[in-house]
N, C-alpha and C positions, 0 to 999 in steps of 0.2 A: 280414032286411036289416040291424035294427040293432045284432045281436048280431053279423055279420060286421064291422061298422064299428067297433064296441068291440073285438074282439081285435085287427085289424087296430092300433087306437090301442094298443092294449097290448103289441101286439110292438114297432110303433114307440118305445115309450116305456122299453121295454127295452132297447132296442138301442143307444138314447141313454144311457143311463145307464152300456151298457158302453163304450160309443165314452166317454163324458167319464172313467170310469175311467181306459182306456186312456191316456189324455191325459194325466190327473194321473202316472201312473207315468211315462209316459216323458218328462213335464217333471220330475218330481224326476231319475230316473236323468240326463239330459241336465246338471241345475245339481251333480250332484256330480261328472260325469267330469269331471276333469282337461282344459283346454283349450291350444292351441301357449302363450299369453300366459302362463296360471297356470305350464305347467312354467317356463318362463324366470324368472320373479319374483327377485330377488333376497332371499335370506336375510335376515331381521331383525336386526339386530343387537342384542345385550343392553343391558336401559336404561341410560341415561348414559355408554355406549361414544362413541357418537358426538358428543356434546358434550366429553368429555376429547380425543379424536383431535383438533377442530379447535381445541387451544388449545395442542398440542405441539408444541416448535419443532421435533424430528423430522421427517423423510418418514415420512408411515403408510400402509399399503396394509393393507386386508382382503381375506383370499382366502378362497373357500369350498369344498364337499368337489373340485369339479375345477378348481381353480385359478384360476377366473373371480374380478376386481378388483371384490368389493362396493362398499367404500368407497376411496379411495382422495384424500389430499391435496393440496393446490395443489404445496406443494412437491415432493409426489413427480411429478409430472407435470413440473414444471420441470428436475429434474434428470433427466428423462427413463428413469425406472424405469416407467411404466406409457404404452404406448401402445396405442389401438384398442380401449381397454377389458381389458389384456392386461397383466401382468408381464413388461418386455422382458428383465430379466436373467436367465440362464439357471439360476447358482448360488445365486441366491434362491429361483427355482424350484424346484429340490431342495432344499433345506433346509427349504423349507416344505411338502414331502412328506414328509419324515424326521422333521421336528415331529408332521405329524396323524398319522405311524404310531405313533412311540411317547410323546408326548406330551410332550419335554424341551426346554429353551428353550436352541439354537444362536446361538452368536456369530461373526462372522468379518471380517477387514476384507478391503475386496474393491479393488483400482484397474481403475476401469470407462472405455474410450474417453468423449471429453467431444463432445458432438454439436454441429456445425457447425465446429469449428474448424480441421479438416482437417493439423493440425501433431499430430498423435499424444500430446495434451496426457490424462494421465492424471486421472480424479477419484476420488479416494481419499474413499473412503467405509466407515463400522461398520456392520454388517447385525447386526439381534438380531430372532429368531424364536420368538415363545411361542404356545401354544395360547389361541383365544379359545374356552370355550364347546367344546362336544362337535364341532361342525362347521365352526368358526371357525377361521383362523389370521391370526395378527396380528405384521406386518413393521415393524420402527420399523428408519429407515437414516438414521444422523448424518454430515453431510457434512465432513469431516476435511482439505478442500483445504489451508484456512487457514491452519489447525495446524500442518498439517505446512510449510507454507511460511516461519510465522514459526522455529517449530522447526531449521530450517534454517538460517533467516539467523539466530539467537541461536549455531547451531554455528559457523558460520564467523568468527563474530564471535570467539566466544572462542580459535577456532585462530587468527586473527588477532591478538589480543592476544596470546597465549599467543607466539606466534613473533616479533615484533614487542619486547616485553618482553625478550626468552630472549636477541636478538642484541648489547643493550647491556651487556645482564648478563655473558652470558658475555667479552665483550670486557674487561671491567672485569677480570672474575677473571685473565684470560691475561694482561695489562698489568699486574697487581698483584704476579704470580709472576715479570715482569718485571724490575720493579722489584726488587724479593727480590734477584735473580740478579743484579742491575745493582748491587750497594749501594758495587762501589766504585770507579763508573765514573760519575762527576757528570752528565759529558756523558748518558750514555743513561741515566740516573735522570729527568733533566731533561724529554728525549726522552721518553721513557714517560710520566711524570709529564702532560705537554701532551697526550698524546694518553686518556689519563682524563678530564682535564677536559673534551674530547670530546665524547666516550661517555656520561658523567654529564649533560652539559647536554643529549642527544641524548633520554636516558631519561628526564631533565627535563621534556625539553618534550612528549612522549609522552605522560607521565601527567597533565602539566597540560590537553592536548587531552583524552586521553576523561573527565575531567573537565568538560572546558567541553559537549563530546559530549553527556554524561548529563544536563546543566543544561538545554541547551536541548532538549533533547526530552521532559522530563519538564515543566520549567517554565511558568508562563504568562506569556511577557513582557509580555502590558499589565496585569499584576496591581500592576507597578514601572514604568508608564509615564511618559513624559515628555517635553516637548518638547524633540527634538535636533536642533542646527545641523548641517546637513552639512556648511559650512566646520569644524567643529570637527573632525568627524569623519576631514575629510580630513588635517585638519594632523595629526591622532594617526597615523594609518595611515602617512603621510610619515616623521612621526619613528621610529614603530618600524623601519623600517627605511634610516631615514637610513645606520648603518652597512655594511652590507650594501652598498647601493649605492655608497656612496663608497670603498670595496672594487675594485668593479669599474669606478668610473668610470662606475657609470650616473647618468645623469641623470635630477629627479623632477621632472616640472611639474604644477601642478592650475591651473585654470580650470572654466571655463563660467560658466552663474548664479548669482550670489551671493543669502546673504540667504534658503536654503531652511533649509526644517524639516519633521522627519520625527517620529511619534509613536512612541515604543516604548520599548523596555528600551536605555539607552545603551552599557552594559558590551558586549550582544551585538552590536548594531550597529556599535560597533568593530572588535569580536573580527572578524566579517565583513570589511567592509570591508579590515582588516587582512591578513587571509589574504591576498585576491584581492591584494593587494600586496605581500605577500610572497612569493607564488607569483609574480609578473608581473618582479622582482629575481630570483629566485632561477632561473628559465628564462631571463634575457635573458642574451646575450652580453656582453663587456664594451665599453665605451663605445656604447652604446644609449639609448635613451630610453623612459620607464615614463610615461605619461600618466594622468591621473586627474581625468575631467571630470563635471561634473552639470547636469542641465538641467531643467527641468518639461514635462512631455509630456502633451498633451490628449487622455484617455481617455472613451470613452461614458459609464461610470458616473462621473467624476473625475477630477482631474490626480494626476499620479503623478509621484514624483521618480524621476530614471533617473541612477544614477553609474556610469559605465564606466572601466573601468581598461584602458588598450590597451600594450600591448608589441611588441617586436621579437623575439620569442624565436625558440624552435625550432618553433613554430607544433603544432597536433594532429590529426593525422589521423584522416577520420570515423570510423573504427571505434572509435577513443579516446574521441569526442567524445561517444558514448552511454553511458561506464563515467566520466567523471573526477569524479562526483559521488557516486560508490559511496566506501564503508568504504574504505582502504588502499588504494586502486586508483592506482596510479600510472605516467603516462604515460612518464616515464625512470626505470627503476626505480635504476640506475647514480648517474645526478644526484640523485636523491630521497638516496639514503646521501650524495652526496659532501657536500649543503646541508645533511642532517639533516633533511631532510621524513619527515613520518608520516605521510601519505598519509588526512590525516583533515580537514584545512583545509576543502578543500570540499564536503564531508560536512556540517563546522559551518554554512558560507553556505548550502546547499540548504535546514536546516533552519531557522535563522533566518530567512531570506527567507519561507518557508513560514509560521512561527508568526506573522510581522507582514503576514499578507495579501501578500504579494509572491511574487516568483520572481526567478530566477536565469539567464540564457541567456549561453550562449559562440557567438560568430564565429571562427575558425579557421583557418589556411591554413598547411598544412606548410613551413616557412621562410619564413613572410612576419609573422608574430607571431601574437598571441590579443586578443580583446574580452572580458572578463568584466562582463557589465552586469547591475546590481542595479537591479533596479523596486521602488517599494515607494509606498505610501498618502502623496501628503503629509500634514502635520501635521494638520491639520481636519478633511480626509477621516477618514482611522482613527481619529481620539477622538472621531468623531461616531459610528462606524459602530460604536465600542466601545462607547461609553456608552449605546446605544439607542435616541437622541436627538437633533435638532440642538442644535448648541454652537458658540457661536461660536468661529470659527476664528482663529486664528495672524495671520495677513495678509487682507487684501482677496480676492486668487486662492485660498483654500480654501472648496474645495465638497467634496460627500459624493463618495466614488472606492470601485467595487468592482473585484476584479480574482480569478483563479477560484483563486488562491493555489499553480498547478502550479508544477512545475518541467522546463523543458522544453532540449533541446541544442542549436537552433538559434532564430537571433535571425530575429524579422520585420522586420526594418531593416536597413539597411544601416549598419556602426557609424561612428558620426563620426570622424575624427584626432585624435589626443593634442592637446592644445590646446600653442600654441606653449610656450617657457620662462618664465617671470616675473625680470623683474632682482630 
């Protein structure tokens, strides 16, 4: 009986020990197979890869052997090259198959649809493709919109000068050979001769604008700040074209609040000023009236000075109203030659107005005249808001004024009337 009870423990005791064999073998086989989670894992990427990607201002995307987005950057997700975990462009995709097959680093620039904007706005973008590592490949894509847009407006810039230049020039030349041909006919020496001086003062005043152009867009007008009267402002603006108008018989009134002051660089603030009234004579009819008012206007962050300059002219129509602040853009092109405008005036005010925290808005109406109203910081406002600091201000009514410095084509007001005549 108890030799039966002993084998009996000893086969059971066997048995156990194959049964926990078994166990240990099929728990190691079990932790080496491969499971759904381990195959998906994403690829490691080599050390300090990943610390250099997120400090590129590039778009980076890592792809691995089947094209799946290991890593992939803020930016490139913004410009919409990796969705759903995915390289959405197609020609990226192949390129960076043609990389892992033979291992050479592709360039190309690509103009990709721009997502949401529904107007078939291209994004010109650099694609460069290099091998990361045996299984790696690594996408850096430079977004080139910018570039190319400033690229653009520097081309049209210079075909504009270049044309612009080319028509006083050549006029000179043909008038010269005139003259030549004319030497012994007083009258049309004479004749010719007036019509040079012209053309000279035409090309004069051309190159003294992109001049002033290049100043204030380069410059920092509160670098030469100062406190400027707007009465002063006005009487200069008046005189520079007191001729002009008394020409045509138009007349100049200024009014509104006396007594304002404005912080900034004086020469440009003139120069401003000046345009809009010389533009506002040179579009009016003759015996009209050219108005040139200023007021203090109570803004959330400030008071702001607003000086409007209203006319009777040929008025401008909306479509105009969104380009008259462009380079050479000009509303009569006809008029613009007869006056000797260069189509840069308002080019100057946009930026001015801009550089001194202000803006610029026009009112409008095809035959009924224009509003050109200039906002800008009063005096206390902007040398506070320059200096970093409060400072006391100019007058009693200066407080700190901000304003978002756009420039925009229509006016939120309704513009006031030229203020009567002054005896």
């Amino acid at each position: 009986m108890n030799a039966a009870v002993a084998a009996a423990a000893a086969i059971a005791g066997v048995l156990t020990g194959v049964i926990a064999a078994l166990a240990f073998r099929w728990s190691e086989r079990e932790q080496k197979r491969p499971t759904r989670t381990s195959l998906h894992t994403d690829p490691v990427l080599p050390p300090g890869v990943d610390t250099v990607l997120s400090v590129l201002r590039s778009s980076a995307v890592v792809l691995d052997e089947a094209d799946a987005v290991v890593k992939a950057s803020s930016a490139a997700y913004a410009l919409g090259l990796v969705r759903g975990g995915k390289l959405a462009v197609e020609p990226m995709i192949a390129m960076a198959r043609d990389t892992r097959r033979d291992g050479e680093i592709r360039q190309v620039e690509l103009d990709l649809p721009r997502r949401g904007t529904g107007r078939g706005e291209a994004l010109a973008v650099s694609a460069r493709v290099a091998p990361l590592g045996s299984r790696l490949v690594l996408l850096l894509v430079e977004d080139l919109t910018e570039a190319r847009r400033i690229e653009a407006v520097r081309r049209d810039f210079v075909a504009n000068v270049s044309h612009e230049l080319k028509t006083p020039v050549g006029a000179l030349s043909l008038l010269s050979e005139a003259v030549m041909g004319a030497s012994d006919d007083p009258e049309a020496v004479e004749r010719f001769a007036g019509r040079m001086q012209i053309e000279a003062t035409r090309l004069t005043n051309l190159v003294q604008e992109l001049i002033d152009l290049s100043r204030v867009q380069n410059d920092d007008p509160l670098e030469d700040a100062e406190p400027v009267r707007v009465d002063e402002l006005v009487a200069e603006a008046i005189d520079r074209c007191r001729h002009q108008a008394g020409t045509k018989q138009i007349t100049m009134a200024a009014g509104g609040t006396a007594d304002l002051r404005l912080w900034g660089n004086r020469g440009q603030l003139a120069a401003a000023l000046g345009n809009l009234v010389e533009n506002a004579v040179n579009y009016s009819p003759a015996r009209t009236r050219v108005g040139i008012a200023a007021r203090r206007v109570t803004a959330p962050g400030g008071d702001l000075v607003e000086i409007a300059v209203t006319d009777q002219g040929i008025g401008i129509s909306d479509k105009d109203k969104e380009r008259v602040f462009e380079r050479f853009y000009r509303v009569d092109p006809a008029r613009s030659r007869a006056t000797g405008g260069t189509g840069l005036g308002l080019a100057i005010v946009k930026h001015v107005a801009a550089s001194h925290s202000g803006e610029v808005t026009v009112w409008s109406s095809e035959g009924q005249g224009s509003t050109f109203t200039l906002r800008l910081p009063e005096a206390g406002a902007a040398r506070n808001r320059a200096a970093g600091s409060q400072t006391p201000g100019l007058d009693e009514d200066d407080e700190t004024g901000q304003t978002d410095g756009t420039t925009t084509v229509s006016s939120p007001y309704e513009p006031f009337s030229a203020p009567e005549v002054h005896p």
